[in-house]
C-alpha positions as CSV (number, residue, x, y, z in Angstrom):
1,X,12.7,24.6,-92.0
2,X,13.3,28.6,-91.4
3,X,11.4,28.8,-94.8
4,X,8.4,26.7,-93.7
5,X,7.9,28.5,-90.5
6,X,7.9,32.2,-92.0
7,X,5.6,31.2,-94.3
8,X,2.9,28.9,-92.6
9,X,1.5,31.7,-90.2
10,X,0.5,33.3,-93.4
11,X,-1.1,29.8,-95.0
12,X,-2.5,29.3,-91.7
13,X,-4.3,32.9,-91.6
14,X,-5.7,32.2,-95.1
15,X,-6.6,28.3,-94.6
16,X,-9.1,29.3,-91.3
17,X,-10.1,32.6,-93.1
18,X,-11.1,31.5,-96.3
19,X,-13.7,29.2,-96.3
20,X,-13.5,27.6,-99.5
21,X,-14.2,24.2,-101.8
22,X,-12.7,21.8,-104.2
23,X,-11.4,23.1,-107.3
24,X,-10.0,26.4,-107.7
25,X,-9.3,27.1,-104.4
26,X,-7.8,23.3,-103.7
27,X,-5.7,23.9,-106.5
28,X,-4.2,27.3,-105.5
29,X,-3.2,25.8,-101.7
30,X,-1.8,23.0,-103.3
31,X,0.3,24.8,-105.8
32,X,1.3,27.4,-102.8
33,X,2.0,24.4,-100.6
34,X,4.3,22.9,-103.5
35,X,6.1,25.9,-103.4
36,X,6.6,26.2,-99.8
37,X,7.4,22.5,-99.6
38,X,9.9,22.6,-102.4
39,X,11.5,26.6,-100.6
40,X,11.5,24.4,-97.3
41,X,13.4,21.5,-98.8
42,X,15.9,23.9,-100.4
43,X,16.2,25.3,-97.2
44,X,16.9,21.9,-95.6
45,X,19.7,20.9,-98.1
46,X,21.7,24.0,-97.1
47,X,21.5,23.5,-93.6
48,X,24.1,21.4,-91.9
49,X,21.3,18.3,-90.7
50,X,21.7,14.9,-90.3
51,X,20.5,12.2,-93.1
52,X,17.5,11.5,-90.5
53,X,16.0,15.1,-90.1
54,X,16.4,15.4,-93.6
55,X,14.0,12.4,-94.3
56,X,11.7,13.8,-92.2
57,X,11.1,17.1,-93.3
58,X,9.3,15.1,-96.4
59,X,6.2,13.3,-94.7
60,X,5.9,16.3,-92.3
61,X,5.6,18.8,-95.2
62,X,3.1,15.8,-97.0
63,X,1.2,16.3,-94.2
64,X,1.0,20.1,-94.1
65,X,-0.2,19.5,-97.6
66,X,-2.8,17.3,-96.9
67,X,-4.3,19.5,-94.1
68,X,-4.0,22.3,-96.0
69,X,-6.1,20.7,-99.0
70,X,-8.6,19.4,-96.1
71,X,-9.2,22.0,-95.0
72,X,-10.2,24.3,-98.3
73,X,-12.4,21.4,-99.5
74,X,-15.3,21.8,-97.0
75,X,-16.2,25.5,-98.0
76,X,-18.7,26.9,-100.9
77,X,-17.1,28.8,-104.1
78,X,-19.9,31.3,-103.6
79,X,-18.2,32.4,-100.7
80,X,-17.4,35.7,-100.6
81,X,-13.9,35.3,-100.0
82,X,-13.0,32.6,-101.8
83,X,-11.8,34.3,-105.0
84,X,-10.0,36.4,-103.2
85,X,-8.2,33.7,-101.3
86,X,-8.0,32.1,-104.6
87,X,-5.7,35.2,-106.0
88,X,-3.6,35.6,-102.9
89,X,-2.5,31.9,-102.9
90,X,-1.8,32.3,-106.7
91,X,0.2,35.7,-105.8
92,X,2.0,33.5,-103.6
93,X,3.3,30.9,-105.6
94,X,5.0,33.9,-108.1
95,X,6.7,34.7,-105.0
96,X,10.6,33.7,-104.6
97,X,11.5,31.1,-101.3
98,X,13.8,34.0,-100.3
99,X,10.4,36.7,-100.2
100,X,8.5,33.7,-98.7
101,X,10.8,33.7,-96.1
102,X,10.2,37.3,-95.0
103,X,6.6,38.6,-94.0
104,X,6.7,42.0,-95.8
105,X,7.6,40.5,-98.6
106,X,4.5,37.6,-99.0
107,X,2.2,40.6,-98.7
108,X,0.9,40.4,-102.1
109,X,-1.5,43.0,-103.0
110,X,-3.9,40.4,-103.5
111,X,-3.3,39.0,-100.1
112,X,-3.4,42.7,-98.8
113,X,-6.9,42.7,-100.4
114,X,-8.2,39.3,-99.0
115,X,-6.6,40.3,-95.6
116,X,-8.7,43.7,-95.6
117,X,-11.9,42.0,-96.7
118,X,-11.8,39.3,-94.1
119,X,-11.4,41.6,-91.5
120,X,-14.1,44.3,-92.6
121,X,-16.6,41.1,-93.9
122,X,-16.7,43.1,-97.1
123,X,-18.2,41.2,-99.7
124,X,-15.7,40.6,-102.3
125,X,-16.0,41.4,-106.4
126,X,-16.6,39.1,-108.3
Protein backbone atom coordinates (compact mmCIF):
# COMPACT_ATOMS: atom_id res chain seq x y z
CA UNK A 1 0.00 0.00 0.00
CA UNK A 2 3.03 2.60 1.03
CA UNK A 3 4.25 1.74 -2.54
CA UNK A 4 1.05 2.49 -4.33
CA UNK A 5 0.52 5.78 -2.63
CA UNK A 6 4.11 7.19 -3.39
CA UNK A 7 3.77 6.39 -6.68
CA UNK A 8 0.05 7.31 -7.88
CA UNK A 9 0.44 11.20 -7.35
CA UNK A 10 2.94 10.83 -10.05
CA UNK A 11 0.60 8.39 -12.44
CA UNK A 12 -2.04 10.67 -11.53
CA UNK A 13 -0.03 13.98 -12.73
CA UNK A 14 0.77 12.17 -16.00
CA UNK A 15 -2.80 10.38 -16.56
CA UNK A 16 -4.70 14.22 -16.45
CA UNK A 17 -1.61 15.81 -18.21
CA UNK A 18 -1.09 13.76 -21.01
CA UNK A 19 -3.79 13.48 -23.21
CA UNK A 20 -3.28 10.54 -25.12
CA UNK A 21 -4.88 7.29 -27.23
CA UNK A 22 -4.86 3.66 -27.59
CA UNK A 23 -1.75 2.08 -28.44
CA UNK A 24 1.44 3.23 -27.41
CA UNK A 25 0.47 5.28 -24.81
CA UNK A 26 -2.25 2.45 -23.43
CA UNK A 27 0.50 0.24 -23.40
CA UNK A 28 3.08 2.20 -21.52
CA UNK A 29 0.25 2.99 -18.43
CA UNK A 30 -0.46 -0.42 -18.39
CA UNK A 31 2.94 -1.78 -18.22
CA UNK A 32 3.75 1.08 -15.46
CA UNK A 33 0.52 0.16 -13.69
CA UNK A 34 1.77 -3.67 -13.74
CA UNK A 35 4.69 -2.60 -12.15
CA UNK A 36 3.20 -0.44 -9.52
CA UNK A 37 0.58 -3.17 -8.94
CA UNK A 38 3.02 -5.95 -8.66
CA UNK A 39 5.76 -3.18 -6.13
CA UNK A 40 2.35 -2.64 -4.20
CA UNK A 41 1.59 -6.36 -3.77
CA UNK A 42 5.22 -6.97 -2.67
CA UNK A 43 4.66 -4.34 -0.38
CA UNK A 44 1.39 -5.93 0.97
CA UNK A 45 3.08 -9.41 1.61
CA UNK A 46 5.67 -7.86 3.92
CA UNK A 47 3.35 -6.03 5.88
CA UNK A 48 1.74 -7.66 8.90
CA UNK A 49 -2.29 -7.63 7.25
CA UNK A 50 -4.90 -9.74 7.67
CA UNK A 51 -5.93 -12.52 4.84
CA UNK A 52 -8.98 -9.88 4.05
CA UNK A 53 -7.01 -6.68 3.34
CA UNK A 54 -4.74 -8.66 1.44
CA UNK A 55 -7.53 -9.82 -0.98
CA UNK A 56 -8.42 -6.60 -1.41
CA UNK A 57 -5.54 -4.87 -2.42
CA UNK A 58 -6.06 -6.98 -5.83
CA UNK A 59 -9.46 -5.64 -7.30
CA UNK A 60 -8.59 -2.20 -5.91
CA UNK A 61 -5.28 -2.15 -7.81
CA UNK A 62 -7.51 -3.81 -10.99
CA UNK A 63 -9.26 -0.93 -10.80
CA UNK A 64 -6.52 1.72 -10.73
CA UNK A 65 -5.54 -0.19 -13.85
CA UNK A 66 -8.59 0.08 -15.59
CA UNK A 67 -8.93 3.92 -14.97
CA UNK A 68 -5.68 4.46 -15.73
CA UNK A 69 -6.13 2.71 -19.30
CA UNK A 70 -9.49 4.78 -19.53
CA UNK A 71 -8.32 7.45 -19.18
CA UNK A 72 -5.23 7.44 -21.93
CA UNK A 73 -7.57 6.00 -24.51
CA UNK A 74 -9.69 9.20 -25.26
CA UNK A 75 -6.59 11.39 -26.38
CA UNK A 76 -4.94 11.85 -30.06
CA UNK A 77 -1.23 10.45 -30.67
CA UNK A 78 -0.59 13.73 -32.43
CA UNK A 79 -0.67 15.28 -29.24
CA UNK A 80 2.10 17.04 -28.48
CA UNK A 81 2.78 15.35 -25.31
CA UNK A 82 2.00 12.13 -25.82
CA UNK A 83 5.37 10.80 -26.80
CA UNK A 84 6.70 12.27 -24.11
CA UNK A 85 4.31 10.80 -21.76
CA UNK A 86 4.89 7.70 -23.73
CA UNK A 87 8.86 7.71 -22.57
CA UNK A 88 8.23 8.78 -18.95
CA UNK A 89 5.88 5.88 -18.34
CA UNK A 90 8.44 3.55 -20.05
CA UNK A 91 11.30 5.23 -17.79
CA UNK A 92 9.07 4.28 -15.13
CA UNK A 93 8.68 0.76 -15.44
CA UNK A 94 12.86 0.38 -15.52
CA UNK A 95 12.55 1.84 -12.19
CA UNK A 96 12.88 -0.47 -8.93
CA UNK A 97 9.59 -0.65 -6.32
CA UNK A 98 12.03 0.63 -3.78
CA UNK A 99 12.84 4.12 -6.21
CA UNK A 100 9.09 4.03 -7.01
CA UNK A 101 8.53 4.41 -3.52
CA UNK A 102 10.49 7.63 -3.21
CA UNK A 103 9.57 10.89 -5.33
CA UNK A 104 13.19 11.94 -6.20
CA UNK A 105 13.89 8.92 -7.24
CA UNK A 106 10.73 8.32 -10.08
CA UNK A 107 12.03 11.52 -11.56
CA UNK A 108 13.15 10.10 -14.74
CA UNK A 109 14.73 12.43 -17.06
CA UNK A 110 12.23 11.66 -19.34
CA UNK A 111 9.51 12.50 -16.89
CA UNK A 112 11.56 15.66 -15.93
CA UNK A 113 11.15 16.45 -19.71
CA UNK A 114 7.33 15.71 -20.05
CA UNK A 115 6.91 17.59 -16.61
CA UNK A 116 8.73 20.77 -18.16
CA UNK A 117 6.82 20.65 -21.35
CA UNK A 118 3.41 20.39 -19.87
CA UNK A 119 3.96 23.23 -17.81
CA UNK A 120 5.63 25.59 -20.53
CA UNK A 121 2.94 24.03 -23.37
CA UNK A 122 6.11 23.51 -25.39
CA UNK A 123 5.48 21.47 -28.24
CA UNK A 124 7.38 18.41 -27.91
CA UNK A 125 10.04 16.56 -30.59
CA UNK A 126 9.05 14.35 -32.39
Amino acid sequence: MIATRAILPTLVMIMAGAYAQADELTDAAQALCDSVKSCALEQVAQEDLTDEMRERMGPMLDNMCKDMRSQVQSVPADHKLYKPAVGCMRSMVSLTCQQMQDPQSAKTPECVEYDELARQGAPAQP
